[in-house]
N, C-alpha and C positions, 0 to 999 in steps of 0.2 A: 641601370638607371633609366625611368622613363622619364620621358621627355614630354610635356605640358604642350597642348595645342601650337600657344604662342612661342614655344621651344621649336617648336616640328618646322610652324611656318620657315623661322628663321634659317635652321638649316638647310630648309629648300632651297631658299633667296641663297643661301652661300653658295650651294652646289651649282646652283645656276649661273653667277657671276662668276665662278670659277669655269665653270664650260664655256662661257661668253669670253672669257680673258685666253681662254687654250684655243679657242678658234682664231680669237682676233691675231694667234701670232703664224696663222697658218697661211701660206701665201698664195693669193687667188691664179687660177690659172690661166685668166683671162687679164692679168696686169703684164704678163710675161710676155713679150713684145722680140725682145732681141736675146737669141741666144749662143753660146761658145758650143763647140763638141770638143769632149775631151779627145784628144788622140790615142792616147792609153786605152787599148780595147783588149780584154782579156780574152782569150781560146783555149778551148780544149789542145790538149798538148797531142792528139791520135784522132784526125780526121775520121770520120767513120763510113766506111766504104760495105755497102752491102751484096750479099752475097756475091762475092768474087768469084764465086767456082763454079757457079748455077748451071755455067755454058762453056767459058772461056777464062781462064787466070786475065787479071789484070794486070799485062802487059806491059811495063814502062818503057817507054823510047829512052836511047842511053845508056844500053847493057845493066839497067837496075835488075831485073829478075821478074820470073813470075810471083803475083801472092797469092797462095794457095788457102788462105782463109781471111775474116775479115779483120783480127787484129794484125797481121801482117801486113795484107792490104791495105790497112790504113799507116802503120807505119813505111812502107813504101808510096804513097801516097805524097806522105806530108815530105819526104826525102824528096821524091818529082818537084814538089811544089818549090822547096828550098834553091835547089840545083836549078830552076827555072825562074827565080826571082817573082816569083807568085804569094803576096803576103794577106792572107783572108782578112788579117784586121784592117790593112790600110783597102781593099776592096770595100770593106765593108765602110769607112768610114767615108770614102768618096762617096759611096752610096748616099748615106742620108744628108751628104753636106748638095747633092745634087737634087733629092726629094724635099729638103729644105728650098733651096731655090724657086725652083721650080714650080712646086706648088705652092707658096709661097706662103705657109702655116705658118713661118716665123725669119726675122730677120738675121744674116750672121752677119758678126765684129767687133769690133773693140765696145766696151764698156756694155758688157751683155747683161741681165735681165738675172739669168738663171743657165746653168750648163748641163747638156746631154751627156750623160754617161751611158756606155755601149758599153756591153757583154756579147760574145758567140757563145751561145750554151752547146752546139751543137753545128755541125756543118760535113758533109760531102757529098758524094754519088750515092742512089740507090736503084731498082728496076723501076724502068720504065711501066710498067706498066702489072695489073693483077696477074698477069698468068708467065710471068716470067719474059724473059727473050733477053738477046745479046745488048739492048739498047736501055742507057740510064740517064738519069734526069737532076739537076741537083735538089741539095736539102738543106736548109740551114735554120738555124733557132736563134733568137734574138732577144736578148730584155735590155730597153731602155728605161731610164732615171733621169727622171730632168727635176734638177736641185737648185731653187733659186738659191741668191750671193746669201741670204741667210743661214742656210744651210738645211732651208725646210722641203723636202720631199714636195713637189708639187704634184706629178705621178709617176707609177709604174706602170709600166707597160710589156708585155712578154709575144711578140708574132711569129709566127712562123711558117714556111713553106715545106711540101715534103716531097719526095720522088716519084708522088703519083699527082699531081696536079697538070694541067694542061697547060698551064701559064707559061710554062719553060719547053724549052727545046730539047730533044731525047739525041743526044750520041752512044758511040758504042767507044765500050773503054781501049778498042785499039785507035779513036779517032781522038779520044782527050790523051791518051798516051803519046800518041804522034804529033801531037800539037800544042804546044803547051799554051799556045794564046786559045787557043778554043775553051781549054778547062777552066783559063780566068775570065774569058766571055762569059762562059754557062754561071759561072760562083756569081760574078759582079749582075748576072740576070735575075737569081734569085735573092739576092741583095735587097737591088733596087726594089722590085717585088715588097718584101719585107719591110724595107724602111718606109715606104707608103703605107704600107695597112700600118703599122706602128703610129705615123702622126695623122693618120686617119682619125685611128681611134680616140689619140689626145682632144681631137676636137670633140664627141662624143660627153 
């Protein structure tokens, strides 16, 4: 069926009030004032530890063993981490609850605005540097969601650090093996890192 000029106009005007009404329920991201972080931070269950063999097995302090490649390595990795009380989500979430502060992009407490949902898509050691050597650096991947009390997406956001950036401090895996407060230094380093460029960008 075709539709008569004075036909067309109309379902213009509808389509239009209908885009006008789907926006009006979209919530501005500049009313967003005070916000929660969920604690519930989901991770990769096998840290990802890159090439472990390059030079030197990765070494765990503790009689854990060598790991001879990288999924082993990472599940040796994440065992260190356990046995050390080392937990990447709650690293991570001190992270943004301190890059919140701090730079003060948004207020946290009771009767919040809209709540930060964390994901770790990715996170561990990799080489230091393009041409190899005994010295690694961390690496972690990140997407936040910040959901007002509606339940409306206000954005997403995905940042990330990798093992070749300068930002972070380079150890050798027998100095994070031997220490296990050094490995949550270096993690909670490129954190912090991350959860800035993340509410960096929200302003954006």
């Amino acid at each position: 069926m075709t539709l008569s000029p004075r036909g067309s106009a109309l379902a213009a005007v509808a389509v239009f009030l209908l885009g006008c009404a789907a926006n009006a329920g979209a919530q501005d991201a500049s009313s967003i004032k005070r916000i929660a972080i969920d604690p519930e931070i989901s991770q990769p269950d096998i840290p990802l530890i890159q090439s472990p063999g390059n030079s030197k097995a990765f070494m765990l302090a503790g009689g854990i063993g060598a790991a001879v490649d990288q999924q082993s390595a990472g599940k040796a990795f994440r065992e260190y981490m356990r046995k050390n009380n080392i937990d990447v989500s709650k690293i991570v979430l001190e992270s943004f609850k301190r890059a919140v502060e701090e730079d003060k992009t948004f207020a946290l407490g009771a009767n919040p605005d809209a709540k930060l949902k964390l994901a770790i898509n990715s996170y561990g050691f990799g080489v230091a540097g393009l041409f190899g050597g005994d010295e690694r650096r961390p690496l972690i991947n990140i997407t936040a969601l910040l959901v007002a009390n509606d339940g409306t997406v206000v954005w997403k956001k995905t940042e990330y650090i990798t093992n070749l950036s300068k930002l972070t401090e380079a150890y050798t895996y027998d100095q994070l093996g031997g220490n296990p407060q050094l490995a949550a230094k270096s993690l909670q380093q490129a954190s912090l890192l991350v959860s800035r460029q993340i509410l960096s960008a929200s302003k954006q």
